[in-house]
C-alpha positions in Angstrom: 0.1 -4.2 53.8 3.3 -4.9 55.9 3.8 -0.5 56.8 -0.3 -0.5 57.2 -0.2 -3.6 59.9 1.9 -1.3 61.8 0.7 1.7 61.4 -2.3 0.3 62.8 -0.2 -0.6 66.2 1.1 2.9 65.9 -2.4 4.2 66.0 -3.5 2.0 69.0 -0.5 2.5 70.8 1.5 5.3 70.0 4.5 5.6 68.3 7.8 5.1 70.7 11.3 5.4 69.4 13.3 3.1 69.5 10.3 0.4 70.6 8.9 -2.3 69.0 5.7 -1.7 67.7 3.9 -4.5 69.7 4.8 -6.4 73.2 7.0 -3.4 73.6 7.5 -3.8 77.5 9.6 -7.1 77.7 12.2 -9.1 80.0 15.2 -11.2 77.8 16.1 -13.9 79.4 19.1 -16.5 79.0 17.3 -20.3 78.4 18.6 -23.9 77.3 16.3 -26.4 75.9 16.9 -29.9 76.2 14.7 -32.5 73.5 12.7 -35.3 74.1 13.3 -39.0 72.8 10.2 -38.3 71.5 11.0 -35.3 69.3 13.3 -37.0 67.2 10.4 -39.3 66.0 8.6 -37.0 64.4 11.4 -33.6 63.2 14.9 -33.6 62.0 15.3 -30.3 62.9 17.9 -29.2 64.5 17.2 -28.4 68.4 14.9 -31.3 68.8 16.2 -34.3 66.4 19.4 -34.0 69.4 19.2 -35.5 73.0 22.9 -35.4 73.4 23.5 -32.0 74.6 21.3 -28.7 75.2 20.4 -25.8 72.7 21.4 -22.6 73.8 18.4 -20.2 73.5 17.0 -16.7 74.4 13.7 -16.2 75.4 11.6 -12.6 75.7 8.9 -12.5 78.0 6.3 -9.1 77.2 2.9 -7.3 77.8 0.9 -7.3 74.4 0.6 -3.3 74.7 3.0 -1.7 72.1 3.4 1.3 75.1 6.3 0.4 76.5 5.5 2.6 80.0 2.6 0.2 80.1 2.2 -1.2 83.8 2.5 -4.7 84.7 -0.7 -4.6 86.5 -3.2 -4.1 83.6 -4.9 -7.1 82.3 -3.7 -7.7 78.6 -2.3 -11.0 77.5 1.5 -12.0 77.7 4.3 -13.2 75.4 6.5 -15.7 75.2 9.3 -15.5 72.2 12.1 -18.2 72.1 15.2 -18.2 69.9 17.3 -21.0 69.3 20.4 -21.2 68.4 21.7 -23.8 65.9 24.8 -26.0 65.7 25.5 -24.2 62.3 25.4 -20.7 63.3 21.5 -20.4 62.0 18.4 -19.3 64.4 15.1 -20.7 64.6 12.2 -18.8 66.5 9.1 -19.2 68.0 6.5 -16.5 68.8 3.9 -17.4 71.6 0.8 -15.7 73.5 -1.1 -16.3 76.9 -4.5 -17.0 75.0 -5.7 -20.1 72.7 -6.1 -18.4 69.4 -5.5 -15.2 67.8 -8.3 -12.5 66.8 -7.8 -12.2 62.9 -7.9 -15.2 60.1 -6.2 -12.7 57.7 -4.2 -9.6 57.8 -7.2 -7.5 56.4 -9.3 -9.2 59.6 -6.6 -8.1 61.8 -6.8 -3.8 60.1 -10.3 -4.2 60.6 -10.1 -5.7 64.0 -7.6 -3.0 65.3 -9.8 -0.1 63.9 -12.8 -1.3 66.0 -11.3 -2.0 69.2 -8.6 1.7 69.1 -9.2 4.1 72.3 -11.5 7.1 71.2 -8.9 10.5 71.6 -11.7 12.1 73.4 -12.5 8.7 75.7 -9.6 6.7 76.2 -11.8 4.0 76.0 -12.9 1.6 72.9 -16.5 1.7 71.1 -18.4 -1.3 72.0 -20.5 -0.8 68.9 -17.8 -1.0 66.7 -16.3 -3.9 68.6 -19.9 -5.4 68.2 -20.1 -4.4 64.4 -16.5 -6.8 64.3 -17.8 -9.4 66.0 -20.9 -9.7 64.5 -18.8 -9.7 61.1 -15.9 -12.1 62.7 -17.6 -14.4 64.8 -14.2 -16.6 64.4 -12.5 -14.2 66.4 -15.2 -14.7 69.8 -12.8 -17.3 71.6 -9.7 -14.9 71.3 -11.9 -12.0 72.5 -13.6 -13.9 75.3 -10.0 -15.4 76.3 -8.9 -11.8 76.2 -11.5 -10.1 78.6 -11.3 -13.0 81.2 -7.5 -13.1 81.0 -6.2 -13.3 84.6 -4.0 -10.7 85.8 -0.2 -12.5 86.1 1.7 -13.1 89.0 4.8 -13.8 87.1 5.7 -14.6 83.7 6.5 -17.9 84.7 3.2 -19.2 85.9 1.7 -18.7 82.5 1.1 -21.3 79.8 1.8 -19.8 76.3 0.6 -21.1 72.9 2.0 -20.9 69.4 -1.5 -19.9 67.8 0.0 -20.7 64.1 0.1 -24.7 62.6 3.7 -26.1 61.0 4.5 -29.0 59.5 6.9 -31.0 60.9 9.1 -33.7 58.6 10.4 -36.8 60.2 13.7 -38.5 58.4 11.4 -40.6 56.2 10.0 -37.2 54.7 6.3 -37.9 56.6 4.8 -34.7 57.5 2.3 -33.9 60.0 0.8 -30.9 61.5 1.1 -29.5 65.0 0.9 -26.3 66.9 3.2 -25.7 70.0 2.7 -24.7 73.8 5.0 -24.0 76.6 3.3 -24.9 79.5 5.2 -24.4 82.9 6.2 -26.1 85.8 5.4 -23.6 88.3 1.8 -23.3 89.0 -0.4 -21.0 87.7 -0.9 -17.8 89.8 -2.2 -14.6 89.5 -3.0 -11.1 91.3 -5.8 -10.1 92.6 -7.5 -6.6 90.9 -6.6 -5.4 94.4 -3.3 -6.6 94.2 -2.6 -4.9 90.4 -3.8 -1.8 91.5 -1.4 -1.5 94.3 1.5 -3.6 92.2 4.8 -1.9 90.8 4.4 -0.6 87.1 7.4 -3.5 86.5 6.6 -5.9 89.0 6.8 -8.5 86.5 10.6 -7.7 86.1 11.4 -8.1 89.3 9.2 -10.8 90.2 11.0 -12.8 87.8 14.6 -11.6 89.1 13.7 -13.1 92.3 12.9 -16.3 90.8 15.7 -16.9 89.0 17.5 -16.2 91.7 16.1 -19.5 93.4 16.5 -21.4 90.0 15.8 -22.6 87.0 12.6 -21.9 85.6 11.1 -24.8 83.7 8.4 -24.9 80.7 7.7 -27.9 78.6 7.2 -27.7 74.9 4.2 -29.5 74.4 2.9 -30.5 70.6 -0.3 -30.5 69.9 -1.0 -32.4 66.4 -3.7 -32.0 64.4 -6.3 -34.0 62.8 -6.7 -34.5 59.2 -10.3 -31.9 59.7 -8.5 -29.4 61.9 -8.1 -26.2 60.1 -4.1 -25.7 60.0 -4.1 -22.4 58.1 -6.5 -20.5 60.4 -5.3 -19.2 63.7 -8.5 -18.4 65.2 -9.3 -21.9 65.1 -9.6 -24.0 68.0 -8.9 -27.5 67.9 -11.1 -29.8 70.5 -9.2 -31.4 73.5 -8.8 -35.1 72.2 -6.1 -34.6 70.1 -2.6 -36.7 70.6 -0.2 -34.9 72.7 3.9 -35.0 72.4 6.3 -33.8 75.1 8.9 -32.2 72.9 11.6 -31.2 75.5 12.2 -29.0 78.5 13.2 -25.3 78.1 15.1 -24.1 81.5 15.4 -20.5 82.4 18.5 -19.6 83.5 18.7 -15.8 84.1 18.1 -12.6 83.1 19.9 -11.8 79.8 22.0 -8.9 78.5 24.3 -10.1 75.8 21.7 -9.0 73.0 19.7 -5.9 72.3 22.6 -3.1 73.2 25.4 -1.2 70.9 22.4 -1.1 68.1 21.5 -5.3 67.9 18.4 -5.6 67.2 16.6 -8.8 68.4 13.9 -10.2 66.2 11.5 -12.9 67.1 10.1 -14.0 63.5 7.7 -17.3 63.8 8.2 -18.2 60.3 12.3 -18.2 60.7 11.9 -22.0 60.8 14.7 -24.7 60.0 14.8 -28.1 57.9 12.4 -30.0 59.1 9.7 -27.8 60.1 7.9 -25.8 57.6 5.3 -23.1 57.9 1.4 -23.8 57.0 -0.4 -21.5 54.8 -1.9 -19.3 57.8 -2.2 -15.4 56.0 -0.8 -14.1 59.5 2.3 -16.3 60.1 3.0 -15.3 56.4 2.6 -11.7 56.8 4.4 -11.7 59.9 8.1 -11.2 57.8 7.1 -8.4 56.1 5.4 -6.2 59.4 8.8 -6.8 61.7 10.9 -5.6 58.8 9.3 -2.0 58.7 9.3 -2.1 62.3 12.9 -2.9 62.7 13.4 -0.3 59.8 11.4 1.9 62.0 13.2 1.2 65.2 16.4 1.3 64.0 16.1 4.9 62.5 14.6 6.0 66.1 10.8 5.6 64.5 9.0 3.1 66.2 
């Protein structure tokens, strides 16, 4: 299953040496992320149990498109992967996307899912029928689809807010566990271009759009917790949970600059979601779990100049 998941990207996408096989277009940036009082109340892990001094972390902003000429001006959703570094020498990650929930409830969903909505050779543009045929299968998958097709166009990777679209659990210090999906949700406003504007826009105006704001400053996101109800679905990520639900500030993530101590001389960055650390555990969502397996043959891939 892991090789298929990515030959389906392959198929959409092409393959691209040396590339990852999805959100292959990307800008790393240095971050630090600074916990919340609040954090502490409800995780021991490591980078948010700690107020007394920030975590050093990486964060990769990227296009969805596994083409990595892909321009900036085309209207696909956005990434947002953060890596933090641990007081121990370990890593925790998180993966996150500019839309609410994700397409697929399983990874067979997600095969079928990527067959239906792959450019015709002759075309270069998707069936609707098949896309239909999905849908009409998959209703689940509507609000990711929807999101998708009315995504606005971004101004800058900044000025986006990004969700986690899997559940964890988190543990607190008396061992009480309770379930919550993250969000980074900015500080600059939200902005966007114009179709007008994208047309006309540099193929990586994104990258230098964020140059010139870290050149001004810091740019700020808040990691925002969303827990769940005890009837919100935690193992499906095309669920959407309603509005009401409590709300935790979990800290501030800063970014500092562009990076470029990572991903040269053959290191290979990887973003897993389910790398998590005591006192967050993963829920039983069939993507988050299948997520290991697919980014080892694609670093396999990459490595050996596949894709």
């Amino acid at each position: 299953m892991s090789a298929e998941l990515v030959d389906s990207l392959n198929a959409s996408y092409g393959v691209h040496p040396g590339f990852r096989a999805a959100h292959a277009k990307g800008v790393l940036c240095a971050a630090e992320f600074t916990p919340s009082p609040a954090a502490a109340a409800l995780t021991t892990a490591a980078h948010l149990a700690s107020a007394s001094a920030p975590v050093r972390a990486h964060v990769r902003f990227s296009n969805g498109s596994g083409d990595p000429a892909a321009a900036d001006g085309q209207n696909t959703p956005r990434g947002m992967a953060v890596k933090w570094y641990l007081p121990d020498g370990s890593t925790t990650d998180l993966v996150a996307m500019s839309l609410p929930a994700f397409f697929a409830r399983t990874p067979e969903d997600l095969l079928a899912f990527s067959a239906a909505r792959r450019p015709d050779p002759a075309t270069g543009a998707a069936d609707p029928a098949a896309i239909g045929e999905y849908l009409g299968a998959h209703p689940e998958a509507l609000p990711a689809v929807e999101a998708a097709m009315t995504h606005p166009i971004p101004a800058s990777y900044t000025q986006l807010t990004y969700h986690a679209l899997h559940t964890y659990w988190l543990i607190d210090a008396d061992g009480t566990r309770r379930a919550g999906r993250f969000h980074f949700v900015p500080e600059d406003a939200a902005a966007s271009m114009s179709d007008e504007e994208a047309a006309s826009a540099a193929p990586d105006s994104l990258e230098g759009e964020i140059e010139r704001r870290l050149a001004v400053g810091p740019a700020v996101f808040q990691l925002e917790l969303t827990l769940a109800a005890p009837t919100d679905p935690v193992d499906d990520p095309t669920a959407i949970w309603p509005d009401d639900r409590e709300q935790v500030r979990l800290g501030s993530l800063a970014i500092t600059g562009r990076a470029f101590d990572r991903e040269r001389d053959g290191d290979i960055l990887v973003f897993d979601p389910s790398r998590v650390t005591d006192g967050i555990e993963c829920s039983n969502d069939p993507i988050l779990r299948a997520r290991p397996g697919a980014y080892s043959v694609s670093v396999a891939r990459r490595t050996a100049g596949g894709s």
